[in-house]
C-alpha positions in Angstrom: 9.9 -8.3 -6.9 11.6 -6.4 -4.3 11.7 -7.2 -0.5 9.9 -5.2 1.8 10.1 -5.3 5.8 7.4 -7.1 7.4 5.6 -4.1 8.7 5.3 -2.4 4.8 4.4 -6.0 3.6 1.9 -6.2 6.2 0.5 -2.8 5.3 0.4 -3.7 1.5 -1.0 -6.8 2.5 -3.8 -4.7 4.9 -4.2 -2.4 1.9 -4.8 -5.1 -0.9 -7.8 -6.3 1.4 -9.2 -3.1 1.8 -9.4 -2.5 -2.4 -10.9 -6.4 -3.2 -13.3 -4.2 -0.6 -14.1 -1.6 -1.7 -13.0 0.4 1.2 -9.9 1.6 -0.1 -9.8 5.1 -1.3 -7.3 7.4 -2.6 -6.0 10.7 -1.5 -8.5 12.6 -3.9 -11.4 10.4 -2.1 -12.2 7.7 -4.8 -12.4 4.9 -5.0 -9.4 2.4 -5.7 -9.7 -0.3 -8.2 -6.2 -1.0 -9.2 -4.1 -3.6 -7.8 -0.6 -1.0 -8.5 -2.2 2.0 -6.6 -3.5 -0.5 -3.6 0.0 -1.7 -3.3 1.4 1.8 -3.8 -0.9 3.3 -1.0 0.5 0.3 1.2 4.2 1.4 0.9 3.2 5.0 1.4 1.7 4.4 4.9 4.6 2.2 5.5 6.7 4.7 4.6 5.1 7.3 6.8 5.1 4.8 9.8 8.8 4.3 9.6 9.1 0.7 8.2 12.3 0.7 5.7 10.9 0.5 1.9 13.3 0.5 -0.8 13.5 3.6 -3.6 11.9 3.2 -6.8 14.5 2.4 -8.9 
């Protein structure tokens, strides 16, 4: 698995809690039930807060 910074593992982290929730929701409103997209909506805000997240390769 690839390294993240701390801030987008602690995002990830913060969004993985939110989905085993049932708070989490996606873009389009619904709800999130899989583990990927949780992890994926982590990185995004990560992303858009400035913490350094590698490429998909």
């Amino acid at each position: 698995m690839a390294k993240y910074s701390k801030k987008a593992s602690e995002k990830v982290g913060e969004a993985l809690h939110e989905q085993k929730e049932g708070k989490l929701k996606s873009g389009s409103g619904k709800k999130v039930t899989s583990k990927k997209q949780a992890i994926a909506i982590g990185l995004s805000e990560a992303k858009k807060e400035g913490a350094k997240v590698p490429k998909k390769d």
